[in-house]
Structure formats: structure tokens, C-alpha cells
N, C-alpha and C positions, 0 to 999 in steps of 0.2 A: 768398639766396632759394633755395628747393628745391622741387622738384616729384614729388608721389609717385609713387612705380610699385609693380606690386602683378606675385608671383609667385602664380602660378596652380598651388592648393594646397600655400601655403604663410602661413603664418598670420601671419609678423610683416612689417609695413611696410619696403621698401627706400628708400632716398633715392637721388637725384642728383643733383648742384648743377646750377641752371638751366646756368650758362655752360656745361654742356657739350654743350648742346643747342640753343643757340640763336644769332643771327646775331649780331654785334659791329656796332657803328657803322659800322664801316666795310665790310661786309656780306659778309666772312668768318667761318666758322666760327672759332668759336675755340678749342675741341676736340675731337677725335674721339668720335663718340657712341659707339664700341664699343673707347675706351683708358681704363681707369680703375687709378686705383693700388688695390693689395693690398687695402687695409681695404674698398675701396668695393666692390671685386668682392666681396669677402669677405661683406659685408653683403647683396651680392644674392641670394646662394647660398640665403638664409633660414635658418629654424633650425626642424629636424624631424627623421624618422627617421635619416637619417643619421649627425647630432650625439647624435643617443639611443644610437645602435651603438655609436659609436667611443669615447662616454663608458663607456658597458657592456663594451667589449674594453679600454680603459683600466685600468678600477677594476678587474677581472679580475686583470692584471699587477700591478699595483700591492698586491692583495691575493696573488699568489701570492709576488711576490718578499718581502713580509711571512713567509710561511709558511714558505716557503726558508729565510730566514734566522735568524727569530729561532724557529721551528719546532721547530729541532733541539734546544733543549733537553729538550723533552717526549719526541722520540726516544730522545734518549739516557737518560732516566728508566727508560723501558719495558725498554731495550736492555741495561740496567745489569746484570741477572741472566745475561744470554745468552752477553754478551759480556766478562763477570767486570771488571768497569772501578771502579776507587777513586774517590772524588771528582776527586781531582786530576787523571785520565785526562779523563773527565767533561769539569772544564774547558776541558781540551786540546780535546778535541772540539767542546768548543761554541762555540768561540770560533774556529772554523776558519773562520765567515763571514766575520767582521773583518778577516781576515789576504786573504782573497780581495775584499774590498772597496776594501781598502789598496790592494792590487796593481793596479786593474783599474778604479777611480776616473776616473784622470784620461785615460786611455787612451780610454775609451768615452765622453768630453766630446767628444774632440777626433774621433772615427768619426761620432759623430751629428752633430757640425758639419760634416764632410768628404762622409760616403759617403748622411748620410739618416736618418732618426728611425726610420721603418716597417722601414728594411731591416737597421738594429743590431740594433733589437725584436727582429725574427724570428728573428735569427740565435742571437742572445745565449738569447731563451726557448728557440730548440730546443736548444741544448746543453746551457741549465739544466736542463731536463725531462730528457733521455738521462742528464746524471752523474746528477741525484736518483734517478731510478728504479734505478738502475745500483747505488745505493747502500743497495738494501734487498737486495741478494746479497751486501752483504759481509763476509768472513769473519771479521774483525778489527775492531776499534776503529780503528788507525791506515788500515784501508783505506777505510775508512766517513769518517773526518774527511779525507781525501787528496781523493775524490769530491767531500763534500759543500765543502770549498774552492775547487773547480774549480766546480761547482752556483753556488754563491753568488757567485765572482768574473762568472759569467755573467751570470746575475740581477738585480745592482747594476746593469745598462744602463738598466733600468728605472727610477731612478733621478731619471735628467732628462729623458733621452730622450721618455717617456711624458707628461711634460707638455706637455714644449716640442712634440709633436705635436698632442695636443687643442686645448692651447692658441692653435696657431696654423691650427685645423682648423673653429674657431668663432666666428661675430662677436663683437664687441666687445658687445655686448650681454647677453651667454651666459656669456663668459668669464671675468669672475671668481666666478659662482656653480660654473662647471664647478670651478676649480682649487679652491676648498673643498671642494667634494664628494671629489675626489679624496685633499685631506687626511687625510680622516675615514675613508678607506680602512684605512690601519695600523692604525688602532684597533679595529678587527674583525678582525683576524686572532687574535688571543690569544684569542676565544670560538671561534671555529671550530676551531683547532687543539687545543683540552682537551673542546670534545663530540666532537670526531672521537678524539681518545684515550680517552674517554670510554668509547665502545661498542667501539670495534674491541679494544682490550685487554680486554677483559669475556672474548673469543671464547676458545676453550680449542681448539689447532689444533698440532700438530707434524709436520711434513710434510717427511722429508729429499729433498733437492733439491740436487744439484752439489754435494756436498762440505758442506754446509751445512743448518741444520734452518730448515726456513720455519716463523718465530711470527710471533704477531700484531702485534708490530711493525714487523716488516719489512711487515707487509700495512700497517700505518697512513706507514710509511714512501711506500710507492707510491703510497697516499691523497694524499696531501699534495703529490707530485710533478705529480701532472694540474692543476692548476689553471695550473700554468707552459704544459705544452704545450696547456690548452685556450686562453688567452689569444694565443699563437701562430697558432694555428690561426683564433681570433673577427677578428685584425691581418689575414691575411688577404685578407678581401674589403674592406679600404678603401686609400684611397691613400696616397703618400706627402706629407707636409706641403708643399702650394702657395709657400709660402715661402720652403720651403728648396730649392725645383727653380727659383725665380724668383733666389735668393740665386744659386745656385751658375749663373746661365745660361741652363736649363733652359725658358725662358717656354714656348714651348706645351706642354709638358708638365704644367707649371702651372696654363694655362689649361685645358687637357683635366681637372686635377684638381677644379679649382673647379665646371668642371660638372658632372661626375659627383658632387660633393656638392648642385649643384643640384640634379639629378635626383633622386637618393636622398631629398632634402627633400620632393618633390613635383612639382616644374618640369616643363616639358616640353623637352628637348634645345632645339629650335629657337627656346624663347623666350628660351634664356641670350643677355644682350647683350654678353655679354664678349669679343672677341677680343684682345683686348691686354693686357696689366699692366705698369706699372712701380712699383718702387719707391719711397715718397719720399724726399725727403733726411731722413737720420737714421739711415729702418729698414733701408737697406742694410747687413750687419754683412760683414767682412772672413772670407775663410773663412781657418783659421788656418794656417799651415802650421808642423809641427812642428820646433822646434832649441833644444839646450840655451841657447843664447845668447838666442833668443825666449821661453824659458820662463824665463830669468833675467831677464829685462828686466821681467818679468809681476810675477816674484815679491819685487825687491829695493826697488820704491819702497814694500812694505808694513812693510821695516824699516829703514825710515828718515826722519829727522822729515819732518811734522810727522805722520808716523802711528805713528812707531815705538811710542809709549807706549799708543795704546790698540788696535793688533794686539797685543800681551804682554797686557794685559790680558783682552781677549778669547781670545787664545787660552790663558789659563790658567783663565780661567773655565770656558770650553767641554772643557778638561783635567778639573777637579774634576767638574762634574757628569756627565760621562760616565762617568768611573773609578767615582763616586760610586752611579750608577743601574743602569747595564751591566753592570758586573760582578756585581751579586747578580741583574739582572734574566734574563738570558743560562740560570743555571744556578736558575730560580727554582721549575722544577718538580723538579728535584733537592732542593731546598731542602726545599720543602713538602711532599714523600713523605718523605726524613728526619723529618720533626716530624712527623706525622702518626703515623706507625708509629711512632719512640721514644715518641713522646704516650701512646699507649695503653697500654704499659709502665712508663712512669714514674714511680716515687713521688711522693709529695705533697711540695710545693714546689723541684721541680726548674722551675731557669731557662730563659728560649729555647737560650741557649748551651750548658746542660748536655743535652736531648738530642740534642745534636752529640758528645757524648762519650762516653756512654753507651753499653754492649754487651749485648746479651740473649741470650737460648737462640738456636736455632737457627729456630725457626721464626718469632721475631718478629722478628731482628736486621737493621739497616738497616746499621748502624754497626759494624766489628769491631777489634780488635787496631790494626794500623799503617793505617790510614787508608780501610782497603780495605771497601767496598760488600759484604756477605757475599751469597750463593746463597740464597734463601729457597725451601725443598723444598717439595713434595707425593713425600714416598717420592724418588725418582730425578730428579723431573720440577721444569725449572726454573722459574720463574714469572716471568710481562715483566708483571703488572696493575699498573697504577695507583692509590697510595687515592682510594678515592668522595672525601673529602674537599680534598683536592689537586686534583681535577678541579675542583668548586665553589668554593674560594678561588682558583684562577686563573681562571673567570670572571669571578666578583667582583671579582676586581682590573684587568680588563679593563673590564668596565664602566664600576664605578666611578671609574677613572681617566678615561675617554673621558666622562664627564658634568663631572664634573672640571674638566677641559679646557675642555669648554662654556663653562662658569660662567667660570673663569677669563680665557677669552677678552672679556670683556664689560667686563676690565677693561684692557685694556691702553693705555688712557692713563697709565695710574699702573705701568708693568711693571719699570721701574727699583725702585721699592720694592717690587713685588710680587714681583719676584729675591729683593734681598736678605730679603725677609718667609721665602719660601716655605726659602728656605736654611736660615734661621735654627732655625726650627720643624723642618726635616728632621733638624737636627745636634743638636738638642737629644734629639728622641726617639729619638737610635740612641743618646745617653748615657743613656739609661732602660730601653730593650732588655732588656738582661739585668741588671738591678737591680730587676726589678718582685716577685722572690720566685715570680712564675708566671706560666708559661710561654705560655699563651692571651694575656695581656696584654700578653708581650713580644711576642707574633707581630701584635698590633694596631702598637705602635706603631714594629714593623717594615715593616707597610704606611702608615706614615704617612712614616717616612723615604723611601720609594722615591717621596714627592710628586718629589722633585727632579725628577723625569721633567717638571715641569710647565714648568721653566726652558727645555727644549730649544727651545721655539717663539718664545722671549724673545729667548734667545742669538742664533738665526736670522735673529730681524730687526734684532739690532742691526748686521749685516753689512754687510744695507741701507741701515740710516740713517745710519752713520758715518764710513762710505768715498763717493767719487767715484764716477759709472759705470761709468768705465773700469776699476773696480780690482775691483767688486763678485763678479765671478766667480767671480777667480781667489781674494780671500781668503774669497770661499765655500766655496771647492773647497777650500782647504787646511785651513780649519774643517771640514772632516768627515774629513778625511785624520787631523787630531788627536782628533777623537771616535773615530775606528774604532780607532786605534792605542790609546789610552787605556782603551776597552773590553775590546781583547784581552791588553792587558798586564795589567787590573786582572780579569779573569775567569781567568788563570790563576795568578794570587796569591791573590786571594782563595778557588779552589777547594782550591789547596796549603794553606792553613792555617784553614779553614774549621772543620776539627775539632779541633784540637789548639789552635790560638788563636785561637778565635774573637770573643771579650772584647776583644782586642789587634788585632786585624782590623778590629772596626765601630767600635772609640774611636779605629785611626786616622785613620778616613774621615771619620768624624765631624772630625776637625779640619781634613783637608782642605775640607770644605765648610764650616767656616765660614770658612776663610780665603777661598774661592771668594765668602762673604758679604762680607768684605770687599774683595776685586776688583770688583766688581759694584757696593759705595758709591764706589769710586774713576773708573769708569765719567763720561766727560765726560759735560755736563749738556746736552747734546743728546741723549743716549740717554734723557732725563725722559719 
């Protein structure tokens, strides 16, 4: 039985269970009207401007560390003439997020379970923001991808940290519409990042400054950096997760949190009934304490029966479609300024793959001699622009894929077939690629192969459904430890023979994904 109470200017109903309010038989209380566990205070807090902020400084982060990372490809497109870089440099470059994610992963699980969600946030975006911006002064290639490594190892805090805040910052009511929103975050960074290369490369701007000529790059460079330090900055003014101040000890501090998101909701301080919290049995979680020996205890029941056969499985699944998507997707605005500019020079019936090969005069040449990116002049003057086209096919493929996504999702009762489907058709049209006789047609059914990206959110939940609670985490965490790794090793292969064998390249991939189609039928039939 429950009896409502209503917070004043606050718009959704709280409950309390009668017993905590009322006399027992034997005519004691029988629990404190101002001690409630977590969820119940939680639910008192209501749900209003507060929960609207912290969702808005959320998706901020979460869109910045989007931009951080998978960002830098468009940079280093622009950057390609300035900073005289081959594809293969390129790669290097842009694959220097992965190599900082690798790094900096599991470290920043174990900070935001120890020290605090709000106060990794801050820390981590303010040094993401300092190397990013730090990184539009730099003189080199390798000093540019040294930075944005450090940038993105920051960045990645964001990661989990950013959920496990919101999420534990909002009733039970709220929260699982919050953590979709949130989702759909990543998906809009790839339009905002090509209109902001968009116009800021248009600008015609050479300005020597420290040793160095400031182009319009480096200015879209800076661009792209504030959104880390405004997300910092929006974290701010809310608190730290009541949760984890109650987890780690912390109760009135907790309780001080809880109200101040009353208040923010609409409350008035004096009517919060909250002075106490405990946790229930269950949601207490152990804070970890770090040792190799604890970290192998974590990590050894996952290779060993009865799991051994579908962590191998999984984890070569989550191998293939990473290598598979990442490495062409990483360097994709590289990609599509190549085709774009050879396009318009190319004879009639040249392949996707032949204008990768392909060398021009000087003023149209994307592609030259040994592998190397040539100077496209005006007289003396170097040029960082973008083609308009390359701008508009990576919106497009932003979009399209985040609708995509939509639809897709509608199916995921059926996601076991809808793996292997989606694999199958991927691997088939990168063996059609460069056999279509032209080149518009291979670049179509080169956006058909990068569907694999659709698999990522399949992969994800099978982590969920297949494993135990206790284990879910940790072969979470090592599943993206194999996606990052698998990206940066498959985005600096792929950038190395990109030109020279690029036929040899996608027919190999293409076999690895459908073998990954066949990992995916092997998939125990609880993952149906």
C-alpha cells in the first residue's frame, strides 16, 4: 500500500510505502519517516530542470569526446597540404585516439569508481581541452598526433564515467529514456564536424605566429576543441553522483546532493524529507581496489569453461568488425577528398581503387609518385580546403547511418540473424567495390560495406546477455580494449597500402567479415 506525496513545483508524483509512516501493531514506528533507501529518495527529488541540465552537460561531453576522437580524421584531411603528410602518416595520425583509449580505458573505470564520476569528468575534459587546443600550434605531424593522443586518452573518461553519472543522477522513471538519448549522442558528431570543416576551410587566412603559419585548420582544430572545455565548464554547477558519495561512505554528502537536485527540480530546501539513505542489499557495489592479482582473478574466469568458447567467439567477432569499419571509417575524410579530386580528373571507366593510383599535374594531384599526398598550389600558397563534396558524402553518411541505426534497432529480437545478414551483404559489396567498371558505383557500394558499423550495438549487448553479473564489466571493458586495439592496428595497414593495394586490402577484409559472419552463426542460441 502507498500513499502519495507531491513535491511542490515539481510535476511527477513521489511515493512512500505506507509502513514508513505509520504505527505497527504493536504501536511503534516501524520506520523512520526521514530514512529512505537510494531509489526512494531518488524518486523524491522529482524530475525537472535539474535532470534537463545535467542531461544537456552530459550529451555536451559525450558529443565532444565524439569530436576528439573520431574528429581528427577531417583534421588531418585539411592539414594534409601544411603539414606535407602521405596517407600512411595520415593514418598514423589518426589512429592516435585508439592508441590513447587503449592506454587509459581501464584506468579511468577504476578513478570513477574510486575518486567520483563529476570529479574524473572535470579533470579528464580539462586536459582534453588544453592538449586539443594545444594541438592546433603544432608544427609537425608527429607533434599534432603526440597531443591529440594525450587529448583523447583524456577524453575516453567520458566514456562511462558520463553515464554512470546521469544515470545515477535520475529516477527510475527518466532513466532509461535518459541513457538512449545519450546514445544517439555519437551519431551527430560526424554532421557537425564536416559543416564545421565545411565553412571554416572555405576561409582563405595565413597568419605566421611562433614559428608556424596559422591556416584555417588549425582555426577548425580549436573549433572542435571547446566543446570539451565547454562540457567541463556546464559539469560544473551540478554534483557529484549521490550514489557514489553513499557507496563510498560519504551519506550526508549524499544527502546534501539529493537535495540540491530537489531544489534545482523545483522543491523548496525545507520540504526535502530526506535526512538519511541507505542502501539496499544488492545496490551496495564493492569499491575496487587496484592489484594485478585482483585484476587476474576478474579476468581468468572469462577463459575458462564454461565461458571459454563464447568470450573467443565474441571476442573475434568484435576483432572483425572493428578492423572491418574503423579502419576505413577513422581515415574516411581522407578517403573521400582522394576520390573526389582524382574523380574529376579521371578518365572514363576508371575503378574506385584506380583513383587511388592515379597521379595528375600539379594542380589537381591528390595522389603522387611513392604514396605521398602532393602540395596542391595557388602560385606559392598552400591550400588546407576541403572538396564541397567530401563535406556532403560525410554528412550523408552520418545521417544515413544514424536512421539506419533507428530502423535497425526495431529489430533486435531477431539481432543474432540480423549480425550474420548485415555481415554478409557488407562482405559481399566490398567484393564488388572495385569491379563495378565505375567509380561512382564503387564508392556506393563502399558505403554499403561500412553497414558493419550496424553490428557494434549487437556485439554490445551480447556482453550482457551471455555472461553472469559479476563478469559483465570486466568482459565489457576488455571488449572495447579489442575494438580500439583492432581499429588502430587496422587504420595503420589499411592507410599503408591504401594506394598501392588497395584491391588486396578490401578483398581482405572482406574475408575477414565474413568469417566474423560465420562467428556470429556459431554464437550460443541464447544470444537468438
Amino acid at each position: 500500500m502507498f500513499t502519495k506525496t507531491e513535491n511542490m513545483g515539481i510535476d511527477n508524483k513521489s511515493y512512500v510505502k505506507s509502513e514508513d509512516v505509520e504505527m505497527n501493531n504493536k504501536g511503534h514506528v516501524s520506520k523512520s519517516v526521514d530514512k529512505f533507501s537510494y531509489e526512494e529518495a531518488l524518486d523524491l527529488t522529482g524530475h525537472g530542470r535539474y535532470n534537463y541540465g545535467l542531461l544537456f552537460a552530459c550529451f555536451m561531453i559525450i558529443i565532444a569526446m565524439g569530436i576528439d576522437i573520431f574528429g581528427l580524421g577531417i583534421i588531418a584531411t585539411a592539414a594534409t597540404c601544411d603539414l606535407q603528410m602521405t596517407i600512411k602518416e595520415i593514418g598514423i595520425l589518426s589512429s592516435m585516439p585508439f592508441a590513447g583509449i587503449i592506454v587509459m580505458s581501464y584506468p579511468w573505470g577504476y578513478l570513477s569508481d574510486t575518486r567520483g564520476r563529476k570529479l574524473v569528468l572535470m579533470y579528464a575534459m580539462c586536459g582534453s581541452f588544453v592538449s586539443a587546443a594545444l594541438s592546433s600550434l603544432a608544427p609537425s605531424w608527429q607533434v599534432l598526433a603526440a597531443l591529440r593522443f594525450i587529448s583523447a586518452a583524456m577524453s575516453s573518461a567520458a566514456e562511462s564515467a558520463t553515464y554512470a553519472l546521469l544515470g545515477e543522477c535520475c529516477n527510475s522513471r527518466s532513466r532509461a529514456r535518459y541513457m538512449l538519448l545519450m546514445t544517439s549522442a555519437l551519431m551527430l558528431t560526424p554532421t557537425l564536424y564536416y559543416i564545421w570543416g565545411y565553412f571554416i576551410t572555405k576561409l582563405d587566412f595565413s597568419i605566421p605566429l611562433l614559428g608556424i603559419v596559422y591556416r584555417p585548420w588549425r582555426l577548425l582544430t580549436l573549433v572542435m576543441a571547446l566543446p570539451l572545455g565547454i562540457g567541463a565548464l556546464l559539469l560544473y554547477f551540478f554534483s557529484e553522483s549521490p550514489k557514489f558519495l553513499a557507496n563510498v561512505g560519504r551519506s550526508q554528502e549524499a544527502v546534501d546532493a539529493l537535495k540540491r537536485i530537489y531544489v534545482g527540480n523545483g522543491g523548496k530546501p525545507e520540504n526535502f524529507p530526506v535526512k538519511e539513505i541507505y542502501l539496499e542489499e544488492g545496490s551496495r557495489e564493492a569499491v575496487p581496489e587496484f592489484s594485478l592479482h585482483s585484476l587476474w582473478a576478474q579476468i581468468a574466469p572469462l577463459f575458462q569453461p564454461p565461458l571459454l568458447w563464447r568470450t573467443l567467439l565474441l571476442y573475434y567477432l568484435t576483432f572483425v568488425i572493428y578492423i572491418a569499419n574503423n579502419s576505413f571509417a577513422i581515415i574516411l575524410p581522407t578517403i573521400l577528398n582522394v576520390f573526389f579530386t582524382s574523380y574529376a580528373s579521371s578518365s572514363a571507366g576508371a575503378g574506385f581503387c584506380d583513383l587511388f593510383r592515379m597521379a595528375g599535374d600539379d594542380n589537381t594531384t591528390v595522389l603522387a609518385g611513392h604514396d605521398r599526398i602532393s602540395i596542391a598550389k595557388e602560385g606559392s600558397k598552400c591550400s588546407g580546403s576541403i572538396e564541397d563534396n567530401t563535406i556532403w558524402a560525410g554528412c550523408a553518411h552520418g545521417l544515413s547511418f544514424f536512421l539506419l541505426n533507428a530502423l535497425i534497432s526495431q529489430c533486435a529480437g531477431r539481432r543474432k540473424v540480423l549480425s550474420i545478414s548485415i555481415l554478409l551483404v557488407a562482405a559481399a559489396a566490398a567484393f564488388v567495390i572495385d569491379n563495378t567498371g565505375e567509380a561512382i558505383s564503387g564508392l556506393i557500394f563502399f558505403y554499403i560495406f561500412l553497414t558493419t558499423a550496424m553490428v557494434f550495438g549487437v556485439v554490445s549487448s551480447y556482453f550482457v546477455d551471455l555472461y553472469p553479473t559479476s563478469y559483465r564489466g570486466m568482459v565489457a571493458c576488455l571488449g572495447m580494449m579489442v575494438a580500439r586495439l583492432s581499429a588502430f592496428a587496422g587504420t595503420n595497414l589499411i592507410s599503408s597500402n591504401m594506394t598501392e593495394h588497395c584491391s588486396v586490402a578490401i578483398y581482405s577484409i572482406a574475408g575477414l567479415v565474413i568469417s566474423g559472419a560465420v562467428a556470429a552463426a556459431l554464437l550460443p542460441v541464447g544470444a537468438l
